[in-house]
C-alpha angles and dihedrals in degrees: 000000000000121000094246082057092055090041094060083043096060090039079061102046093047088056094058088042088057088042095057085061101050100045089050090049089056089056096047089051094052091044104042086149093055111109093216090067102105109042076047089055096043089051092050087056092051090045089054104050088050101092088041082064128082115275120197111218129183093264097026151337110286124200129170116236128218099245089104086055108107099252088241093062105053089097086056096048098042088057092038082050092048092041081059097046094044111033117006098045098028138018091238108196095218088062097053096042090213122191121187121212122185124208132187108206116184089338093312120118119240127197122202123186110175104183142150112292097228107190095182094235097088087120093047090103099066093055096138085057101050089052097052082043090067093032096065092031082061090041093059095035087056098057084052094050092061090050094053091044086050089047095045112100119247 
């Protein structure tokens, strides 16, 4: 396998990624009563931040930059990506702003960690643009993806 084999692979692979998160997003939108929404929306941000990660191929690592994002919704990637980072995918200790007190009670040791409650849907309120977020992002990524298959070798 060449590496522009692996390349359009990843390309690929980084469409039904984005897919996944869009598809589920629709759902979500269609079913807000439904309980399972948030572990669902959680699952659609780290779908879509997959193909922005490092990928290891068989020839090199493969990421997808963030030229194919609509120029309007790079604030909202670069949080979705740090949400990610931060809270979906790791329980990043910045984020929580946890503080430890120790207490001794009648001779028994007590732990205290007041921290944020971080529930992982902050960004749950701007749906619709998350949505169009990962609809322009496809658009764009589509017209690429007919210029890597033309360029593959038959």
């Amino acid at each position: 396998m060449t590496e522009q084999d692996e390349q359009y692979i990843h390309f690929v692979a980084c469409i039904t990624s984005l897919n996944n998160a869009w598809h589920t997003l629709m759902l979500i939108d269609t079913q807000r009563a439904n309980p399972l929404i948030a572990p669902a929306f959680r699952f659609c941000l780290v779908e879509y931040c997959k193909p922005y990660n490092a990928s290891q191929g068989l020839t090199k690592k493969f990421k997808l930059d963030t030229r194919f994002i609509p120029h309007q919704f790079l604030p909202l990637h670069k949080r979705i990506v740090d949400s990610r980072d931060q809270i979906h995918a790791h329980a990043d200790l910045t984020v929580m702003q946890a503080t430890l007190t120790v207490h001794e009670v009648m001779g028994e040791r007590y732990t205290l960690i007041p921290q944020n409650y971080i529930h992982g849907t902050e960004e749950l309120g701007h749906l619709l643009e998350i949505v169009s977020l990962v609809e322009g992002t496809l658009d764009s990524m589509y017209v690429e993806q007919k210029v890597l298959e033309a360029a593959l070798k038959t």
